[in-house]
C-alpha positions in Angstrom: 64.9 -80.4 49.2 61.1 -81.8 48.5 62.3 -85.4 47.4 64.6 -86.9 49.7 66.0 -91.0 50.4 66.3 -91.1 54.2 69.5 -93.4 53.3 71.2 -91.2 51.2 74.4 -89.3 52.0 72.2 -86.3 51.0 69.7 -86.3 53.6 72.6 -86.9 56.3 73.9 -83.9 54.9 70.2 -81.7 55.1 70.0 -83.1 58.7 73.7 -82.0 59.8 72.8 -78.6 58.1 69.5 -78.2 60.1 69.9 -78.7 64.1 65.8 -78.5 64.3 65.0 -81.2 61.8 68.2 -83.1 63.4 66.6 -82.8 66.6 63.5 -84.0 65.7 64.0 -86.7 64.0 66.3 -87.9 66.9 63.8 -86.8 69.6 61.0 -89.6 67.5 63.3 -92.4 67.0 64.0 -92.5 71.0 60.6 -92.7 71.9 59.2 -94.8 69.3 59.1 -98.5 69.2 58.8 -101.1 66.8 55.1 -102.3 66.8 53.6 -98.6 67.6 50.8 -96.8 65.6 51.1 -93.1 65.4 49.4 -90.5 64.0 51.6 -88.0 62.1 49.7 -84.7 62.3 50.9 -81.7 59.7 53.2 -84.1 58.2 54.0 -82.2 55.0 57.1 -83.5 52.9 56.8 -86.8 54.9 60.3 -86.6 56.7 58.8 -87.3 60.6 56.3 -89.7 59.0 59.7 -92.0 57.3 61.2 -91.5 60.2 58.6 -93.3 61.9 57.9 -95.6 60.2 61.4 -97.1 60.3 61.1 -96.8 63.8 57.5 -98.7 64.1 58.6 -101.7 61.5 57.0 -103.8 59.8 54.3 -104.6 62.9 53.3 -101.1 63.8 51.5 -98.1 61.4 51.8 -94.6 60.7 49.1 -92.5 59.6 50.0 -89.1 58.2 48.0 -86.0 57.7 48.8 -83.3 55.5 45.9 -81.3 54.0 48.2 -79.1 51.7 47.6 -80.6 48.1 51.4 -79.7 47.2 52.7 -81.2 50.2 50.6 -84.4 50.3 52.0 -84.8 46.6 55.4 -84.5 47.6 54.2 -86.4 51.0 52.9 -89.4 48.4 55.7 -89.5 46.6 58.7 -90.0 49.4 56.5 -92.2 51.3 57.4 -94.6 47.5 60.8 -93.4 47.3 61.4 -94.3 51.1 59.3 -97.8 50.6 57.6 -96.5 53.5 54.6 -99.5 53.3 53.7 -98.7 57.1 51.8 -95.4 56.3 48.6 -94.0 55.2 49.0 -90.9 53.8 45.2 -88.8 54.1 44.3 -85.7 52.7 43.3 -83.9 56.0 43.7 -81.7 58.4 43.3 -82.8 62.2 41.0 -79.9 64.2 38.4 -80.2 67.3 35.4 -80.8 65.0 35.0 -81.8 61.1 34.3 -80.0 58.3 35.7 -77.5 55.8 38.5 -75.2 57.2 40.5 -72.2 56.0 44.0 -72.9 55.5 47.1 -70.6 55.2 49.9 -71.7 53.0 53.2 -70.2 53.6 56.9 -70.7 52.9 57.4 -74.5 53.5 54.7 -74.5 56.0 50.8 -73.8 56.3 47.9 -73.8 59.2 44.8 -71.9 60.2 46.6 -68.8 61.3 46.5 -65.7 58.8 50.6 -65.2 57.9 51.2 -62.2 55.6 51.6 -63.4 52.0 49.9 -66.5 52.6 47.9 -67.8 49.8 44.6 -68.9 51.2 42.9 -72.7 50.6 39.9 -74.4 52.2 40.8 -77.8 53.2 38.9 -80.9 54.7 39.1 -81.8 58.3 38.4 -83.9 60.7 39.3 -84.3 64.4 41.7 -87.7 65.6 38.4 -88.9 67.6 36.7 -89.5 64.6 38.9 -90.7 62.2 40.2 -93.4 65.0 36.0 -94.5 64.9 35.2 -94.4 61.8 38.5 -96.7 60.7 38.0 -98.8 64.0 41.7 -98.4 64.7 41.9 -99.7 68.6 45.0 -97.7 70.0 47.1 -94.9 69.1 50.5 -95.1 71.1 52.0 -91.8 70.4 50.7 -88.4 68.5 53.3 -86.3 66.6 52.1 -82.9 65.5 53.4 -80.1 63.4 50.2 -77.7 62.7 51.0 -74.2 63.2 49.0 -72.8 65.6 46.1 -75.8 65.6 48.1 -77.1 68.3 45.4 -77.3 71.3 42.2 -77.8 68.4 44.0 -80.7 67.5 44.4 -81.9 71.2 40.7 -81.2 72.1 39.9 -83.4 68.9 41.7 -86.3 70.0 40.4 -86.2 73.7 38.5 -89.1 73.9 42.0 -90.9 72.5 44.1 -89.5 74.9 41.9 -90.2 77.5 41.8 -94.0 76.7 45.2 -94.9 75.2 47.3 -92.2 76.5 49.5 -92.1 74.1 52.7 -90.4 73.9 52.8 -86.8 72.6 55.5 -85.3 70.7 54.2 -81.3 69.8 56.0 -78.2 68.2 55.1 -75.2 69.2 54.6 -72.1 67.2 53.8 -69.1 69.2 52.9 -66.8 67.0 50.1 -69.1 65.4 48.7 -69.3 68.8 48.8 -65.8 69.5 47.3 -64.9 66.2 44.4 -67.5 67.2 43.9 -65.8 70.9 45.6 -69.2 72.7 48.9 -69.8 74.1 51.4 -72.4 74.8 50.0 -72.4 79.0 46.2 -73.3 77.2 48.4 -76.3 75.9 50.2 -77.3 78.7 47.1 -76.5 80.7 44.9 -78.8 78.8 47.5 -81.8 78.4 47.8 -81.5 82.9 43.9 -81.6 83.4 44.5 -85.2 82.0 46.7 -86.3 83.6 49.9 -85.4 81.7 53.7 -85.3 82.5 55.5 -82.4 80.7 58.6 -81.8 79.5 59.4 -78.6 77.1 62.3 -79.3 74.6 64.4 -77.5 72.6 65.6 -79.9 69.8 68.4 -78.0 68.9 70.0 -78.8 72.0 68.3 -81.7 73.3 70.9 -82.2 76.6 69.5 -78.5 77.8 67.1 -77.7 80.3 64.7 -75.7 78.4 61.5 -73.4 80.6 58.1 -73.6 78.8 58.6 -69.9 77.9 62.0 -70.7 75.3 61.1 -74.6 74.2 60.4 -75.3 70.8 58.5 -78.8 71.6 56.6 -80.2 74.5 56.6 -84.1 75.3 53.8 -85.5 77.1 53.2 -89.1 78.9 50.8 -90.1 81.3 52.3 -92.4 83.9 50.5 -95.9 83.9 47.6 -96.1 86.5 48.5 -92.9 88.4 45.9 -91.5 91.2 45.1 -88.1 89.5 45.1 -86.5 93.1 48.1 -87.7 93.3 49.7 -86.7 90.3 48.4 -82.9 90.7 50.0 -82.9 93.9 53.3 -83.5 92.9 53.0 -81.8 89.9 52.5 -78.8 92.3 55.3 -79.9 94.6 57.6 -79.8 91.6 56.8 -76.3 90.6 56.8 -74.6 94.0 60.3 -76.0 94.2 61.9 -74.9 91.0 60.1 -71.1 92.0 62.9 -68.9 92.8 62.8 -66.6 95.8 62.0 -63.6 93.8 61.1 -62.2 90.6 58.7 -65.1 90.1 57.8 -65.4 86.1 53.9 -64.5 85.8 53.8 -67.7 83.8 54.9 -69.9 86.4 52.4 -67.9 89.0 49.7 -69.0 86.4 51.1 -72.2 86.2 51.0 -72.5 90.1 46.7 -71.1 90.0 46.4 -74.0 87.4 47.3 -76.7 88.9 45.7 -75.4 92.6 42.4 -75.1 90.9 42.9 -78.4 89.1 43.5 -79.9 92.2 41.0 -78.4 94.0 38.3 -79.9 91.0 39.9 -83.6 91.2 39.9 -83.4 95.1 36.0 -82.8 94.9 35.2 -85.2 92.4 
């Protein structure tokens, strides 16, 4: 369904059909408040960016991203059917430095990684840093992404954001993209701890579950308020040597563990 009325009996039904989108869209309207501005990375038909929008009201702003000619069209036109007034809908794609980029369109779905059967489009982009300067937009409170593999270009993009707003960070997370690209999901997590980032992997089909980094489908990041970074590392560290078990250690938690040692080990000689 390309056009949809968030509203409408119909989209209910699309939602109750699809336990992901469900999850989603439920995950963004608990952490989201009225008054907010949110960037809506990969943002395609425009459901997470309506979503949002009802959630930041009249006060707060969305701005969307979808690079995908098709899908910004379709984008466009439910942002009018939704009266969606709180977005800015851009051409773009979000990356860790601007220019011209090749893009992989797919199915419902597109990125920088090659898929099989993909037809192939050169898009423009730009990085979150950037585009927050050059529109002189003064915070972003939370960053929602959907980008298929771009997942830590677009985080390294908007560094200088999340290091002064720390905002919230909603991100799905598509393994294969990253393989294809030679990164993983403990690059992302990696990156999002050396600032000073909580974690918490998700799987939004079942949101009450306890989920390990190695089966989520989302991670959310905060950064407490004011936190000594020292301090943070070592409880992040403290948290993970408890939930080790005994034996048969996963190798990603053991990599997890080196992390956050040799993070801490950095901060403490800072």
């Amino acid at each position: 369904m390309d056009r949809f009325e968030y509203e409408s009996e119909q989209f209910r039904e699309e939602l109750r059909s699809s336990p992901h989108l469900a999850g989603e869209v439920q995950f963004l309207r608990s952490i989201t408040r009225p008054g907010m501005h949110v960037f809506d990375v990969g943002a395609n038909r425009g459901v997470t960016a309506v979503t949002l929008a009802k959630a930041v009201g009249a006060d707060g702003h969305v701005y969307a991203f979808e690079p995908v000619p098709e899908y910004y069209r379709q984008l466009k036109e439910n942002l009018s059917l939704n009266r969606a007034d709180n977005v800015s809908a851009y051409p773009l794609a979000l990356s860790n430095r601007p220019g011209r980029i090749r893009f992989y369109k797919h199915g419902g779905g597109s990125g920088i990684a090659r898929a099989e059967g993909a037809e192939v489009l050169w898009v423009d982009a730009t990085t979150a840093a950037h585009f927050a300067a050059d529109r002189r937009i003064s915070q972003i409170d939370l960053l929602s992404m959907d980008c298929e593999g771009s997942e830590l270009l677009v985080l390294e993009g908007a560094k200088r954001i999340l290091g002064k707003d720390a905002p919230q960070i909603f991100c799905e997370i598509h393994r294969e993209y990253l393989d294809e690209l030679g990164q993983s999901v403990e690059d992302v997590v990696r990156f999002l701890r050396g600032l000073g980032y909580d974690l918490r992997s998700l799987r939004v089909e079942n949101l009450g579950a306890d989920t390990g980094i190695d089966e989520c489908s989302h991670i959310y990041a905060e950064r407490p308020p004011s936190r000594n970074h020292v301090e943070h590392l070592k409880e992040q560290l403290a948290d993970l040597k408890d939930r080790m078990p005994a034996h048969s250690v996963n190798p990603s938690m053991i990599q997890e563990l080196e992390d956050l040692e040799d993070q801490l080990e950095g901060a403490q000689q800072d």
